[in-house]
Every structure is written in C-alpha cells, then in structure tokens.
Biotite code that builds the C-alpha atoms (Angstrom):
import biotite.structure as struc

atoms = struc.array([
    struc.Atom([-67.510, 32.696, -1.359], chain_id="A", res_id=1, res_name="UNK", atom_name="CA", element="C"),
    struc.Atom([-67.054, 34.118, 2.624], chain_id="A", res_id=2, res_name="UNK", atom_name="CA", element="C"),
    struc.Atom([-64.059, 32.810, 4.073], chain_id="A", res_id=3, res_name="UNK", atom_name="CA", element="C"),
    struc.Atom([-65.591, 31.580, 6.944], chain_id="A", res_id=4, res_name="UNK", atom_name="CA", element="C"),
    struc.Atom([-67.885, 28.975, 5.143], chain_id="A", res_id=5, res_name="UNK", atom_name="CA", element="C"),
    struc.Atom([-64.468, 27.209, 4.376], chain_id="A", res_id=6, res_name="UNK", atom_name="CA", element="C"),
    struc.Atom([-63.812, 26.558, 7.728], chain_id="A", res_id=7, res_name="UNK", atom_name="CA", element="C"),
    struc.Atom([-64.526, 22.943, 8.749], chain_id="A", res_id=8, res_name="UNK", atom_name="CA", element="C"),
    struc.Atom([-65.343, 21.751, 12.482], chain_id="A", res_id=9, res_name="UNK", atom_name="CA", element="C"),
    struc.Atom([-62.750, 19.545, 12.117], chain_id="A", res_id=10, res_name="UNK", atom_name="CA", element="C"),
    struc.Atom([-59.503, 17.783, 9.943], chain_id="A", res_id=11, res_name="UNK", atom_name="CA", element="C"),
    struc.Atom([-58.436, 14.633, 12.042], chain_id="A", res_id=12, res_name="UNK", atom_name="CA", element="C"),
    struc.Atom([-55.010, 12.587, 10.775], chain_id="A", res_id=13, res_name="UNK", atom_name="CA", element="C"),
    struc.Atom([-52.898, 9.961, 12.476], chain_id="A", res_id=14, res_name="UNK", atom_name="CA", element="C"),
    struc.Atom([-51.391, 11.585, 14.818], chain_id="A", res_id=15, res_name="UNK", atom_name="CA", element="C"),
    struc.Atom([-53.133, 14.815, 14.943], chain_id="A", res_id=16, res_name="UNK", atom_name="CA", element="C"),
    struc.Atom([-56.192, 16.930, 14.213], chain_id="A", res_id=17, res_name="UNK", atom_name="CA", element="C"),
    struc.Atom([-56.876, 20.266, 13.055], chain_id="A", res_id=18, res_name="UNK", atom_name="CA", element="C"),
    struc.Atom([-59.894, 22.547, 14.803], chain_id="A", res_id=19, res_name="UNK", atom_name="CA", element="C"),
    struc.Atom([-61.241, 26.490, 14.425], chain_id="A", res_id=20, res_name="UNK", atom_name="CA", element="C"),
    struc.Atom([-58.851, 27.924, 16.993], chain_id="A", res_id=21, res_name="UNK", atom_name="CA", element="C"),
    struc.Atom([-60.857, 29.677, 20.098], chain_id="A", res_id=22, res_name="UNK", atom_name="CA", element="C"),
    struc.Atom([-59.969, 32.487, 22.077], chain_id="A", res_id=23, res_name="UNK", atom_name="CA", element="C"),
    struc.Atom([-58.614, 30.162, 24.555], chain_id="A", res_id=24, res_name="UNK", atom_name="CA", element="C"),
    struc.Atom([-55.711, 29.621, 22.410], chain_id="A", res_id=25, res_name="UNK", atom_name="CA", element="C"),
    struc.Atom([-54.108, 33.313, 22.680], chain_id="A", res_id=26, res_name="UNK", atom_name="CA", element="C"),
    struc.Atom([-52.118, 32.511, 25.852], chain_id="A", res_id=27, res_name="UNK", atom_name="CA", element="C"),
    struc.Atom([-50.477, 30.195, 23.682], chain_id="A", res_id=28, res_name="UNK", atom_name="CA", element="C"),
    struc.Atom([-49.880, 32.089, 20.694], chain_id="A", res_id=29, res_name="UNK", atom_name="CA", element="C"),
    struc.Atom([-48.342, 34.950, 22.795], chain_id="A", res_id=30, res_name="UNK", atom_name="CA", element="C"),
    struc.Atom([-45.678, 32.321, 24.196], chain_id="A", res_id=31, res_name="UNK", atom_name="CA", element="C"),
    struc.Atom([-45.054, 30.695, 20.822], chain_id="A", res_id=32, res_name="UNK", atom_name="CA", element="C"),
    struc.Atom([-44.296, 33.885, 18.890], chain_id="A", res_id=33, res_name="UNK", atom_name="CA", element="C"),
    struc.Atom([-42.443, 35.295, 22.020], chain_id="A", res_id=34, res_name="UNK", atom_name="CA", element="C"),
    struc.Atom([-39.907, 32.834, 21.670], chain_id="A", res_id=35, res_name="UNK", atom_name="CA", element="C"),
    struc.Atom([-36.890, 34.509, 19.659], chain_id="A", res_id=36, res_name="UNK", atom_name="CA", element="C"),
    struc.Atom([-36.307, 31.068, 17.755], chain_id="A", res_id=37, res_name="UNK", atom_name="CA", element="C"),
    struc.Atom([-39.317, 30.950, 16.192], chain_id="A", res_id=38, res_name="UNK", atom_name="CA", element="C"),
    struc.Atom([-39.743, 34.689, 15.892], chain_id="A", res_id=39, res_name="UNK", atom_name="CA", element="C"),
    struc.Atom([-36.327, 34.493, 13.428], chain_id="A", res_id=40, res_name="UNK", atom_name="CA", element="C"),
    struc.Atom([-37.654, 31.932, 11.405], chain_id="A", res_id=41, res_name="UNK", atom_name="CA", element="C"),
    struc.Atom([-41.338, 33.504, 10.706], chain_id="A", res_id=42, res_name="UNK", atom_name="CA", element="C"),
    struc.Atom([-41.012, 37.117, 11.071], chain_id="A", res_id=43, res_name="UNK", atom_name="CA", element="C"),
    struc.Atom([-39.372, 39.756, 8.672], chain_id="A", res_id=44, res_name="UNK", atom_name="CA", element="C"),
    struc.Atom([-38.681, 42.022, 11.497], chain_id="A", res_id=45, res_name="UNK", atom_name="CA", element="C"),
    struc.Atom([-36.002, 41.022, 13.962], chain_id="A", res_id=46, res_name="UNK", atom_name="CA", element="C"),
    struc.Atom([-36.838, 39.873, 17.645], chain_id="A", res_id=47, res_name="UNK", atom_name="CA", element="C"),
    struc.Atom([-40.106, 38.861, 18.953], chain_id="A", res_id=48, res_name="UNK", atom_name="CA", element="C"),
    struc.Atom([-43.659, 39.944, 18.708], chain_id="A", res_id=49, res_name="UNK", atom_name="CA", element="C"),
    struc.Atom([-44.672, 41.979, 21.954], chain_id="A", res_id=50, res_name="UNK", atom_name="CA", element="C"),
    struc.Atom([-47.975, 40.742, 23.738], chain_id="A", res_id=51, res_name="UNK", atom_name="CA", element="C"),
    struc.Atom([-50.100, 43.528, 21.929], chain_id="A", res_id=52, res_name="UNK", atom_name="CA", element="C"),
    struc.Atom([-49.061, 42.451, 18.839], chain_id="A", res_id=53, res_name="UNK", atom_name="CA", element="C"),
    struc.Atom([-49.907, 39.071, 19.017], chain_id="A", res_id=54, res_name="UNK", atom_name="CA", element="C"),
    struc.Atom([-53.317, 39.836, 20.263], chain_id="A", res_id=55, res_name="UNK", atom_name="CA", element="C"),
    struc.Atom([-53.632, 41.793, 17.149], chain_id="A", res_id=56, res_name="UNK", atom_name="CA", element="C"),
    struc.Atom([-52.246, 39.280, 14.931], chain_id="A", res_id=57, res_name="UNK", atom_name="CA", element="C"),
    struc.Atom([-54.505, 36.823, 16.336], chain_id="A", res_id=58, res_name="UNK", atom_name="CA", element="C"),
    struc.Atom([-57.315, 38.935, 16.107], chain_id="A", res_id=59, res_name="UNK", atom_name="CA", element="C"),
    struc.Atom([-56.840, 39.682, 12.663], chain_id="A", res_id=60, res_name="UNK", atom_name="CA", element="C"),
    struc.Atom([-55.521, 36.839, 11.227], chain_id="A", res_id=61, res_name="UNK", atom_name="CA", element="C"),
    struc.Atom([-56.517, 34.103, 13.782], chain_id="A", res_id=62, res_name="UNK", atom_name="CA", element="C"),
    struc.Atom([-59.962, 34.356, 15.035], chain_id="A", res_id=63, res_name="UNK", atom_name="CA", element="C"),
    struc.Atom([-61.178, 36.816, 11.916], chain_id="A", res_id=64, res_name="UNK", atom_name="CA", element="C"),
    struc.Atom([-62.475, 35.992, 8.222], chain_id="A", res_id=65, res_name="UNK", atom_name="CA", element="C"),
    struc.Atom([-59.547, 36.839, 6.341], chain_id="A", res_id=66, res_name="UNK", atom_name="CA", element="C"),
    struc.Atom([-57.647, 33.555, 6.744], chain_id="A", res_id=67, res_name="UNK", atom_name="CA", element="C"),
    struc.Atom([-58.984, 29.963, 7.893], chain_id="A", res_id=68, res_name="UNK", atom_name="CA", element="C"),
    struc.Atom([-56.897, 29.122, 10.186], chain_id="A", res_id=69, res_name="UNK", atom_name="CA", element="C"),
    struc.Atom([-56.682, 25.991, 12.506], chain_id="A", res_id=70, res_name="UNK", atom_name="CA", element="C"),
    struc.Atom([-55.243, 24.963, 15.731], chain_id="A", res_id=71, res_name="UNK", atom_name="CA", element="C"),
    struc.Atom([-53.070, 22.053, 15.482], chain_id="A", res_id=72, res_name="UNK", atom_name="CA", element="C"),
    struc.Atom([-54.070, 19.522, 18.520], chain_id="A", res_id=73, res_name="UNK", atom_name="CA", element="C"),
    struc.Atom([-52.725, 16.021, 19.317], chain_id="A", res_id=74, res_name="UNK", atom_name="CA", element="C"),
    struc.Atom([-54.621, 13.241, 18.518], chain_id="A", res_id=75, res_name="UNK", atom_name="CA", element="C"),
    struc.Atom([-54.186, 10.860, 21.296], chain_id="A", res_id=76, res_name="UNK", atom_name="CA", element="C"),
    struc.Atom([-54.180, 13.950, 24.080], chain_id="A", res_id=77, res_name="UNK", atom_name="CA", element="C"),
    struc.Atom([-56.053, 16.993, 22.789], chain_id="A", res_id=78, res_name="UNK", atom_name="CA", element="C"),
    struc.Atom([-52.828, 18.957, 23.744], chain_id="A", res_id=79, res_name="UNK", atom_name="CA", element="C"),
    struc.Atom([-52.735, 22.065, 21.768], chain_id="A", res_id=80, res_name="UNK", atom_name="CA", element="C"),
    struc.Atom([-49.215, 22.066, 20.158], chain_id="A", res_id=81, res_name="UNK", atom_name="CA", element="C"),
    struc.Atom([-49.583, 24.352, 16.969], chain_id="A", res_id=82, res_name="UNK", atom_name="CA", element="C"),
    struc.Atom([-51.301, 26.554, 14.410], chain_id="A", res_id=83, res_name="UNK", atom_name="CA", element="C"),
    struc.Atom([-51.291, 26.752, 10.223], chain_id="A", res_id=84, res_name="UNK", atom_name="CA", element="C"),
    struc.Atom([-53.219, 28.869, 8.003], chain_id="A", res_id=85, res_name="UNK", atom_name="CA", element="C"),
    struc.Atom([-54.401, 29.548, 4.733], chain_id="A", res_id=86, res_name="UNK", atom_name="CA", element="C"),
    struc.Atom([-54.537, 33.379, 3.784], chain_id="A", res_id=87, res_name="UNK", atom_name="CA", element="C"),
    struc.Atom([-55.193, 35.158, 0.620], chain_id="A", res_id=88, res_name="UNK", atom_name="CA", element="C"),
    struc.Atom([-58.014, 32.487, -0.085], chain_id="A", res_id=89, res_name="UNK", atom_name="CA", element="C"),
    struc.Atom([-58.963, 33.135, -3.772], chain_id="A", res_id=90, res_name="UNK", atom_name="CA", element="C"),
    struc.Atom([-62.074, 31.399, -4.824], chain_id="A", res_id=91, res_name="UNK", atom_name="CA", element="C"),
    struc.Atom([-61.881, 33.035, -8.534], chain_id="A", res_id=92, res_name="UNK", atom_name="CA", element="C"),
    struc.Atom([-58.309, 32.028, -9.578], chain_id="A", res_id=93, res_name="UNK", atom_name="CA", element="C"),
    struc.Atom([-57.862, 28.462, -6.828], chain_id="A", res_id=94, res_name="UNK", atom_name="CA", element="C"),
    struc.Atom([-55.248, 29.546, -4.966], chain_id="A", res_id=95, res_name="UNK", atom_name="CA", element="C"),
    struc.Atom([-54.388, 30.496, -0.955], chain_id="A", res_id=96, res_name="UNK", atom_name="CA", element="C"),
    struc.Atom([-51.231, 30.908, 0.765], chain_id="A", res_id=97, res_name="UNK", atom_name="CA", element="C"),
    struc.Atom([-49.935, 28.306, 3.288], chain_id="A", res_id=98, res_name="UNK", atom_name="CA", element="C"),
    struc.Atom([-48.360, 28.874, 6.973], chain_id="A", res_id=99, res_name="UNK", atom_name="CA", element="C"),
    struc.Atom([-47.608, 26.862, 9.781], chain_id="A", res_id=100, res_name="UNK", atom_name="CA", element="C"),
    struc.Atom([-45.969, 26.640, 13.259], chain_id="A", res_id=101, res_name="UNK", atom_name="CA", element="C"),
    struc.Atom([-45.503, 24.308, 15.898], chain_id="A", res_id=102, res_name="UNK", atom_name="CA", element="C"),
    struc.Atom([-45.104, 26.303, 18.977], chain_id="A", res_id=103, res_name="UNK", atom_name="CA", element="C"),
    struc.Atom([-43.928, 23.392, 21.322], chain_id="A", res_id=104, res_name="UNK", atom_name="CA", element="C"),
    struc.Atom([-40.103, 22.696, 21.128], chain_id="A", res_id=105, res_name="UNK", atom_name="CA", element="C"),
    struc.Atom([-40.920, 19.587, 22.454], chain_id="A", res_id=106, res_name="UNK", atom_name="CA", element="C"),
    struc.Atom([-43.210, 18.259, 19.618], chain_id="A", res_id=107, res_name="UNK", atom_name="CA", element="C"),
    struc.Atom([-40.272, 19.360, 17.134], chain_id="A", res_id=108, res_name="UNK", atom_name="CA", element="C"),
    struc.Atom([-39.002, 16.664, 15.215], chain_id="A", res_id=109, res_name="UNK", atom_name="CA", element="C"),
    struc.Atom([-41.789, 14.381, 15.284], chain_id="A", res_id=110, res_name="UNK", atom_name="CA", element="C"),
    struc.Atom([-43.497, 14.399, 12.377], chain_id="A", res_id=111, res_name="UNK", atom_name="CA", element="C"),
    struc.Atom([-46.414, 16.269, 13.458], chain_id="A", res_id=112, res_name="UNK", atom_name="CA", element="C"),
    struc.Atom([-46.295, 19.207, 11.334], chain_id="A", res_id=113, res_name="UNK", atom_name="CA", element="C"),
    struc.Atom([-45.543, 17.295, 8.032], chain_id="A", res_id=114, res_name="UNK", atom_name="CA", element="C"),
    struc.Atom([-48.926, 15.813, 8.867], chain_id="A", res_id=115, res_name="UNK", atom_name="CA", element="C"),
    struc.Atom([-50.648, 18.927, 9.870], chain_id="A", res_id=116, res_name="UNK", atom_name="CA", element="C"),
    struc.Atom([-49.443, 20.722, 6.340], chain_id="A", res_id=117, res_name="UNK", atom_name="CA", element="C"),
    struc.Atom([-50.639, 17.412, 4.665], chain_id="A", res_id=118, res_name="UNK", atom_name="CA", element="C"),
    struc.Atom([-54.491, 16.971, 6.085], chain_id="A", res_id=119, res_name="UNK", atom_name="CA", element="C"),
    struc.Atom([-54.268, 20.468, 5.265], chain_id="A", res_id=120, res_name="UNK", atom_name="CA", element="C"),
    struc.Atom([-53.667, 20.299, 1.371], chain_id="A", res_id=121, res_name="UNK", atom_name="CA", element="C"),
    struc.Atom([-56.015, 17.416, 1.089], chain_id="A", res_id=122, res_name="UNK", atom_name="CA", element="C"),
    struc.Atom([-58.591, 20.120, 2.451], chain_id="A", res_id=123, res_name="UNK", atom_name="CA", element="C"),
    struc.Atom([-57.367, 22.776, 0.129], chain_id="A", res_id=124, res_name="UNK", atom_name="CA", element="C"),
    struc.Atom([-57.736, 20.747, -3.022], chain_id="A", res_id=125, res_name="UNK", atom_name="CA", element="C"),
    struc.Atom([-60.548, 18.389, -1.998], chain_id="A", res_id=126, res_name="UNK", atom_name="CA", element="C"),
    struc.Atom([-63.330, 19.923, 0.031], chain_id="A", res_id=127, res_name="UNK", atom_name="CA", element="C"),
    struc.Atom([-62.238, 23.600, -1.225], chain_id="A", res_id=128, res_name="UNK", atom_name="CA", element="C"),
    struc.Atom([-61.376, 22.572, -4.631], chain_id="A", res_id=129, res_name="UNK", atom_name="CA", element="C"),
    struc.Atom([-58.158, 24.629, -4.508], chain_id="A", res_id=130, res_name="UNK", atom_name="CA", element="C"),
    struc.Atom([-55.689, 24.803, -7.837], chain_id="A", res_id=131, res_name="UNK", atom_name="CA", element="C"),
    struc.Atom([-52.798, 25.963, -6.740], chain_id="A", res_id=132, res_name="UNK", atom_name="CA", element="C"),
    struc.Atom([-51.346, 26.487, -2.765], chain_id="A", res_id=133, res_name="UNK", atom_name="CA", element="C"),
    struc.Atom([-48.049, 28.387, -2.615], chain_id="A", res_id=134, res_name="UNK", atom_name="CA", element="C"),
    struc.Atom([-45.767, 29.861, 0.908], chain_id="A", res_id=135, res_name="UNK", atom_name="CA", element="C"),
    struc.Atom([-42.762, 31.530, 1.693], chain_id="A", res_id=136, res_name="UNK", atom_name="CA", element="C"),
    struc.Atom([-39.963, 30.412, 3.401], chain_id="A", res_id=137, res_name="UNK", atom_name="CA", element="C"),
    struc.Atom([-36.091, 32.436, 4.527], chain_id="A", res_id=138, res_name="UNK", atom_name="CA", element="C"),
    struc.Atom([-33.345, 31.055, 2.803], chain_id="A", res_id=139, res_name="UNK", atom_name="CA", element="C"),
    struc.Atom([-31.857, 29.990, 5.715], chain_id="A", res_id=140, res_name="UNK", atom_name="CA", element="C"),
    struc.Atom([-34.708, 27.272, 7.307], chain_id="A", res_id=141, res_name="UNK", atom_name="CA", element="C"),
    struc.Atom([-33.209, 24.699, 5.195], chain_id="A", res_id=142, res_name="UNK", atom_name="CA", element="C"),
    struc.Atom([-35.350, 21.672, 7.410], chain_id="A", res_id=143, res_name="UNK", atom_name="CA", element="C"),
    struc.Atom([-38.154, 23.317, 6.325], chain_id="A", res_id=144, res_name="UNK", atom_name="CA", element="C"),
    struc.Atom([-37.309, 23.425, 2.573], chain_id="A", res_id=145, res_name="UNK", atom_name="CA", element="C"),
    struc.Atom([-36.457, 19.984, 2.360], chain_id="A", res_id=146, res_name="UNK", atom_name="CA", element="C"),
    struc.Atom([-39.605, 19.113, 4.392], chain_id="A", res_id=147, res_name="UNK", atom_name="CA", element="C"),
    struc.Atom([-41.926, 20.931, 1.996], chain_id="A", res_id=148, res_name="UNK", atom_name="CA", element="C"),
    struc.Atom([-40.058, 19.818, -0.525], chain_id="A", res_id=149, res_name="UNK", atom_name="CA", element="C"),
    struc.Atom([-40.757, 16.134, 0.778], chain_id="A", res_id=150, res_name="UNK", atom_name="CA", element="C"),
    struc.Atom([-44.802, 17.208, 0.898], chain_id="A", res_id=151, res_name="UNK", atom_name="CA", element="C"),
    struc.Atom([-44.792, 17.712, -2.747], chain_id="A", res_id=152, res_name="UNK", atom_name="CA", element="C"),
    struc.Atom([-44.028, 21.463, -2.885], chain_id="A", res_id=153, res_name="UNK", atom_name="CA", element="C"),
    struc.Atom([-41.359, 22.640, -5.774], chain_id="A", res_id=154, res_name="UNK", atom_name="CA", element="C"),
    struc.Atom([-39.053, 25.805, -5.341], chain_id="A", res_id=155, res_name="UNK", atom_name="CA", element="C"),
    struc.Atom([-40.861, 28.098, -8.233], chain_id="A", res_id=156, res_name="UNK", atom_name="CA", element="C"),
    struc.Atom([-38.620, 31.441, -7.364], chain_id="A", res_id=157, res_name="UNK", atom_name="CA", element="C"),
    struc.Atom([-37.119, 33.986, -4.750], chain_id="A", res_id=158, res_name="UNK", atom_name="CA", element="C"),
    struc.Atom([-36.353, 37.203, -3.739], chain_id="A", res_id=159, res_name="UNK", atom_name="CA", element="C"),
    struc.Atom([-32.848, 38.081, -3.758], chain_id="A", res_id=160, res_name="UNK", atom_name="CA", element="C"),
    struc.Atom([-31.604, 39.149, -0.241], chain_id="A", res_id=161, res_name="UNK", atom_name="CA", element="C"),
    struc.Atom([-34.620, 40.082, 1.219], chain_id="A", res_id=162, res_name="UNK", atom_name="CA", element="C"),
    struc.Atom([-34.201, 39.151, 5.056], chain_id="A", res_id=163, res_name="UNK", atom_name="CA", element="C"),
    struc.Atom([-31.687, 40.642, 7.036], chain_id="A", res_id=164, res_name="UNK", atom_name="CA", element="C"),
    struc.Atom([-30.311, 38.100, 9.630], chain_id="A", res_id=165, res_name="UNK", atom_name="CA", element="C"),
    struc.Atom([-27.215, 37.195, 12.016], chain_id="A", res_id=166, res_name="UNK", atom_name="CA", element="C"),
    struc.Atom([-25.206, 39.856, 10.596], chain_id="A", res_id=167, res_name="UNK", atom_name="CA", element="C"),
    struc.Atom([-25.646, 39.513, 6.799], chain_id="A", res_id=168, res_name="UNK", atom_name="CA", element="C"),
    struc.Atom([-28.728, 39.190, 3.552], chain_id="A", res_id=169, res_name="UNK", atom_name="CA", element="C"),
    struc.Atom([-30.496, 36.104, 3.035], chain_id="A", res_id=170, res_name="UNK", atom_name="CA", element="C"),
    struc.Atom([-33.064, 35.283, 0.027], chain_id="A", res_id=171, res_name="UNK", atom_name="CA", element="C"),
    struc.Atom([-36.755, 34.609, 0.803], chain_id="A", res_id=172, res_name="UNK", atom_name="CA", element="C"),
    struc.Atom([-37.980, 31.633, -1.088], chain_id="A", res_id=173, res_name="UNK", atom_name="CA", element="C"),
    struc.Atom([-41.175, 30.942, -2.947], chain_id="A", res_id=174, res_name="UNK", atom_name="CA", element="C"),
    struc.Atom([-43.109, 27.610, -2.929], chain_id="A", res_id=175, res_name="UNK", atom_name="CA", element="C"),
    struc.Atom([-45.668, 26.398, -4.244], chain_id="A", res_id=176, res_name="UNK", atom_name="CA", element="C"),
    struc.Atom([-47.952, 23.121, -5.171], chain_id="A", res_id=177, res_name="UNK", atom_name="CA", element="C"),
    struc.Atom([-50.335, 22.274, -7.584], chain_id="A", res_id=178, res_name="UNK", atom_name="CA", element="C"),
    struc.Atom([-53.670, 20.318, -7.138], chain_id="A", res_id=179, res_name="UNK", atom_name="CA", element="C"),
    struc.Atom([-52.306, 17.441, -9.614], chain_id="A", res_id=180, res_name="UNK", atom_name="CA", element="C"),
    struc.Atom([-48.928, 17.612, -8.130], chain_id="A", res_id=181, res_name="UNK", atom_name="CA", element="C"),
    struc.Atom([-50.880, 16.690, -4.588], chain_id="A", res_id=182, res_name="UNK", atom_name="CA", element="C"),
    struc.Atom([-53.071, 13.832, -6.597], chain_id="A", res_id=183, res_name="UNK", atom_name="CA", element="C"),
    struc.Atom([-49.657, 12.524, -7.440], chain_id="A", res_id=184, res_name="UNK", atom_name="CA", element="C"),
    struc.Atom([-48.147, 12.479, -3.767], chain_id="A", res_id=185, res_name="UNK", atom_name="CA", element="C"),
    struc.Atom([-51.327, 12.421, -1.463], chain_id="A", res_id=186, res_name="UNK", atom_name="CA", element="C"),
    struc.Atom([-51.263, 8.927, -0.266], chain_id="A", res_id=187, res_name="UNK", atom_name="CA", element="C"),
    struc.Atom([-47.304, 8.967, 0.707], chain_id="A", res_id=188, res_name="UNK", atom_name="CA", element="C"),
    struc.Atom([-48.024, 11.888, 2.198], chain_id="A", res_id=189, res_name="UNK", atom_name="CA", element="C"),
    struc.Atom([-50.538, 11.118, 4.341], chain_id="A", res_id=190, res_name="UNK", atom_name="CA", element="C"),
    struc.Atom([-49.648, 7.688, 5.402], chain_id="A", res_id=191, res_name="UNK", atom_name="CA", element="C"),
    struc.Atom([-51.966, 5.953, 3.339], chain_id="A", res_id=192, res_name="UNK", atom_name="CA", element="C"),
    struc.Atom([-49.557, 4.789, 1.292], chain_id="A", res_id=193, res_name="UNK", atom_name="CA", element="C"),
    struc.Atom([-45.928, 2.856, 1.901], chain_id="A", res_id=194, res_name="UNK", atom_name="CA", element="C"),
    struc.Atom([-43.157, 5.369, 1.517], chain_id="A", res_id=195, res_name="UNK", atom_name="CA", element="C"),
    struc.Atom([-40.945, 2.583, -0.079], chain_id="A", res_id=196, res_name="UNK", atom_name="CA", element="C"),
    struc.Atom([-37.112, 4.015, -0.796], chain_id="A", res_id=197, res_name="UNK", atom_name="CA", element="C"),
    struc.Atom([-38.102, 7.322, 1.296], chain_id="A", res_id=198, res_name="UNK", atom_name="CA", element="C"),
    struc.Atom([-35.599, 8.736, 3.912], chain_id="A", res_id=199, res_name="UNK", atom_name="CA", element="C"),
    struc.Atom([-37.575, 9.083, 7.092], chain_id="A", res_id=200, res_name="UNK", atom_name="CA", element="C"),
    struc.Atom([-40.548, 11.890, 7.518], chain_id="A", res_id=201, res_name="UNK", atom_name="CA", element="C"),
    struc.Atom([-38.979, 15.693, 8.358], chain_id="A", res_id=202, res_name="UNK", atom_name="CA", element="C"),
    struc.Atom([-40.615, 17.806, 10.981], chain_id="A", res_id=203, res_name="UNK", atom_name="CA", element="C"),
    struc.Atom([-42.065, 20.860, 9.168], chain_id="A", res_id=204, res_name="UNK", atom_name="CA", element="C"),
    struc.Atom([-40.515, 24.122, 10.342], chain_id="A", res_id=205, res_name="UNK", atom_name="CA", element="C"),
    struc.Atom([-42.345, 27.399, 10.478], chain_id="A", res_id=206, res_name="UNK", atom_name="CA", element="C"),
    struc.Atom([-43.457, 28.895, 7.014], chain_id="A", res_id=207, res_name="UNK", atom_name="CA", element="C"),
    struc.Atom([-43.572, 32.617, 6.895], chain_id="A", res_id=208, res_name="UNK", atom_name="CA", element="C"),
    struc.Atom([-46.485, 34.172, 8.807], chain_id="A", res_id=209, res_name="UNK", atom_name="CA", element="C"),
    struc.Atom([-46.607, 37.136, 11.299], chain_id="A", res_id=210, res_name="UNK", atom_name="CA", element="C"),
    struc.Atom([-45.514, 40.243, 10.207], chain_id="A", res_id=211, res_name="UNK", atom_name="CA", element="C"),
    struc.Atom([-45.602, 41.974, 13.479], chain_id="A", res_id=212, res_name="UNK", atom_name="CA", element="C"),
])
C-alpha cells in the first residue's frame, strides 16, 4: 500500500484537528525546531536544527511519502500550533512509529497534544487497521512518559545511555501500544468517555523525531 493513500483530508477532535501539512507550514517548523528547548527533547544531536536542515527534514519527512504526517491546528481558531507523524508505516506486519510536537510554548500544558496523539491512534488502528504503534522517548522527558503512559502506551524496553545531555548519559526509552490495548482505553482517551478516579489530562511532550 503507498503511503500517501493513508493520508486523510482530515482528523477533527474536541479541541483540535489534524490536516496534510502544506508548504505554508515550513516557516513554522523552522521556528519550532530552532528553539533549543524543544531541540533537547527531540533531537539526538545537541543544539538546534539550522534553517537548511529543517527544510530538508520537512521535505523528506513532512511534505514526502515516507511518513503521513499531519499538522496539528486548533479547533475553534484554525491556528496552526503543532505537527505528529507516523513513519516506518508497515502495511505487512501493522505497525508505524509515532512522533509529535507542539511547537507553541503557549499551547503547552493544555491538553492539546494528548488529544492530537489520541485522534491519531484511533486513525492508526481504525481506518489503517494498524496492530501495533510504538515511539521513542529520552529518559529524561518524564511529562511525556507519564503522558503516554496515560494514552495507553506501556514502557516495553530501552537503550542504556544512549543520549548525551547536560553534562552526563541518559537512556532512550521504547514505547509502544497495541490495537487491543487502544480498544481498551479509546473512549477515556478521547473524551468520549468519563475519566472517573483519573488525575487530570497531561500535555504530551515531544516524542523523538528529527534527526538533524
């Protein structure tokens, strides 16, 4: 199956809704993955991607057929606030790797990412009949575990000191969710259902993605 013919035109939610990114999205990308916080907590080099390489990156792994990949855009306002990705789509053996960022500071903390990654594995395992969707995430973006965690995905391994950051080695974690695991959490997760005993929602940090 082409990667492209997975992409749909679009994956609305609550609170936001998920389109083919255009080429009028770069500008944004080039600020998002300039900024040194979110370049430590999705890159495996240190520091920030220069402008070239983000052009590539979203030339290659944005706007091309490898990945399907989606702009993240508020609901209510249209405002462009993020991206998240599938990549390594394998139509033989179910399975695709998972990444997301929300570029805006200011849309941190709110929820919107949990909801993005969510409308995002009801996509993988309904209309794509995915098995299996797995990420990566640095030891050390602990929100981010929890938050996955909190989406239904389950720590399944790691490798050992693999990131060099702020002076010392930090394991690289491995993630991953299965299609009945989702069944079993989709309607918490997407709102559909009362999260009764639940600590409040945590805003999804960045899962691994550009590699510069």
């Amino acid at each position: 199956m082409r990667a492209r013919s997975w992409f749909p035109a679009a994956v609305p939610g609550r609170t936001v809704v998920l389109r083919p990114h255009t080429g009028s999205n770069l500008p944004a990308f080039k600020r998002w993955y300039g900024d040194p916080e979110i370049a430590r907590l999705t890159r495996y080099q240190e520091g920030p991607m220069r402008a070239d390489e983000v052009e590539r990156f979203f030339e290659a792994r944005v706007a091309g057929v490898g990945s399907l990949a989606l702009a993240i855009h508020l609901a209510e306002s249209g405002r462009l606030i993020g991206t998240c990705a599938f990549s390594q789509l394998d139509g033989d053996n179910g399975s695709a790797l998972f990444h997301i960022t929300i570029g805006e500071p200011d849309c941190w903390g709110r929820g919107y990412g949990s909801e993005a990654t969510a409308l995002m594995l009801d996509h993988a395992f309904g209309a794509l009949g995915l098995h299996r969707v797995a990420l990566a995430v640095f030891e050390y973006n602990e929100r981010a575990i929890r938050a996955y965690q909190k989406v239904g995905f389950s720590m399944e391994g790691r490798s050992r000191e693999a990131i060099w950051r702020g002076g010392r080695f930090w394991d690289e974690i491995q993630m991953s969710i299965l299609e009945d695991e989702w069944r079993a959490t989709r309607e918490r997760a997407l709102g559909l259902a009362p999260a009764v005993g639940l600590a409040p929602a945590v805003e999804l940090a960045p899962a691994v993605e550009p590699a510069g």
